[in-house]
C-alpha positions as CSV (number, residue, x, y, z in Angstrom):
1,X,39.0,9.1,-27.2
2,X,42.3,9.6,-24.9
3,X,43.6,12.4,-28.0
4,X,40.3,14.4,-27.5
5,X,40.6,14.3,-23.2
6,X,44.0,15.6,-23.8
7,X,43.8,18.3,-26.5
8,X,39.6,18.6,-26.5
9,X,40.2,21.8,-28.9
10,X,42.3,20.1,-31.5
11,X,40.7,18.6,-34.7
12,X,40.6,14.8,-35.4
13,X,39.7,13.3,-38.4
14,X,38.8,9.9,-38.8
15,X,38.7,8.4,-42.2
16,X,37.0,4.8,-42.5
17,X,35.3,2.2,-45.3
18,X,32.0,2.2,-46.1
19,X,30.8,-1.5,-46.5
20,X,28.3,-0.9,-44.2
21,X,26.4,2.2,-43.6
22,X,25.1,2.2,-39.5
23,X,28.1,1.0,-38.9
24,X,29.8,4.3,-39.5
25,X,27.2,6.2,-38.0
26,X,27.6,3.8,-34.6
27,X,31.0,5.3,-34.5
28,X,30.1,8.9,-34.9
29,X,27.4,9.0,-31.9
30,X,29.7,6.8,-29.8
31,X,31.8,10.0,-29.9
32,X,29.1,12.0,-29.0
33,X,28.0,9.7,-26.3
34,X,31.5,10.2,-24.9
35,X,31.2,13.6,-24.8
36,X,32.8,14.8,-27.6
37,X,31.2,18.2,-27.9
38,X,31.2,19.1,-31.9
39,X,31.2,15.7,-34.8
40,X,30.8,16.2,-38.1
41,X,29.9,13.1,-39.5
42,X,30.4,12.8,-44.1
43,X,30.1,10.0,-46.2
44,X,30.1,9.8,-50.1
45,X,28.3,6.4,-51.5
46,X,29.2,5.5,-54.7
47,X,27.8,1.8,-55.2
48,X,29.7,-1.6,-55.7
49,X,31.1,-2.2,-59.2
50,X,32.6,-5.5,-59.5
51,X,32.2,-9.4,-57.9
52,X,32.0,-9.8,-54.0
53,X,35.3,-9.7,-51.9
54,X,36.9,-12.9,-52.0
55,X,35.9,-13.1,-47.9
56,X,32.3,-13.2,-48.4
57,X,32.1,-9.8,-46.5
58,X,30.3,-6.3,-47.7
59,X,31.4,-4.8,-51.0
60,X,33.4,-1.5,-50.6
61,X,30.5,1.3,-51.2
62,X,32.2,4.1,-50.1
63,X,34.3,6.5,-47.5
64,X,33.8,8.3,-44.9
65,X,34.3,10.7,-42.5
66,X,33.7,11.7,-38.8
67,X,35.5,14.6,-37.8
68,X,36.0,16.2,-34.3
69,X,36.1,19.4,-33.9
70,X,36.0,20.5,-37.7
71,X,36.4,23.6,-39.2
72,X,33.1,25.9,-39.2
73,X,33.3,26.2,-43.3
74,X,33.6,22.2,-43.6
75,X,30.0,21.4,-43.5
76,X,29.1,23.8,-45.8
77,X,31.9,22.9,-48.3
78,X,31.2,19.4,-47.8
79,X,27.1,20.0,-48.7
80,X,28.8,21.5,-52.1
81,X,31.1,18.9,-53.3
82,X,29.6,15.8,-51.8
83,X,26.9,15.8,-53.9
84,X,28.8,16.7,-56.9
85,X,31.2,13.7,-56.6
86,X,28.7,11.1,-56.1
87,X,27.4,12.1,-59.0
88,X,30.8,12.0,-60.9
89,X,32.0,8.9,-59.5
90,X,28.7,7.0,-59.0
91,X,29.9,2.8,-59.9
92,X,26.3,1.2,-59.6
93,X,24.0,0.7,-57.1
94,X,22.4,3.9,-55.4
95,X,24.9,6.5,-55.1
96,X,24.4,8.9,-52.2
97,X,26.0,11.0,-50.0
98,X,25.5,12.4,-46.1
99,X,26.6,15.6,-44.2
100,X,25.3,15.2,-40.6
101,X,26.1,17.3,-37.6
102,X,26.4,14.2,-34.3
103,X,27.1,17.0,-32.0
104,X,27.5,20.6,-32.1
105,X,27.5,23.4,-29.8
């Protein structure tokens, strides 16, 4: 990540669609693998509601988060709400949710 070489203390957040869960999680140890030093990885799962894409690809499931360098409270706060709003906004399927530390000092 040319960003993190050039400001390695700043915080970067990536937000991406869930249609496909290991994908996601690919991304967030590919940071760690590049040395990226803290990743904070959070998704929220809500299910597909609705008829497949037009494209024949994945339904929409959910969002996600990796975020370098994040804010020591984030985690926790995240471990709070996330389950909450799975809960709330759950649209079928198995709603879920995942806080998970890639890389940490």
């Amino acid at each position: 990540m040319r960003a993190h070489r050039k400001w390695p203390t700043g915080c970067y957040a990536l937000w991406r669609p869930v249609k496909d869960v290991a994908q996601g999680r690919r991304l967030a140890e590919g940071l760690a693998g590049a040395g990226v030093r803290r990743v904070l990885d959070l998704e929220l799962i809500v299910g597909a509601a609705g008829p497949a894409p037009r494209g024949g690809g994945p339904p929409l499931v959910g969002t996600g988060l990796t975020v370098v360098n994040p804010p020591f409270t984030l985690e926790g706060e995240a471990r709070i709400l996330l389950p909450f709003l799975a809960e709330r906004l759950a649209r079928g399927g198995a709603p879920g949710w995942r806080a998970h530390v890639v890389a940490g000092e």
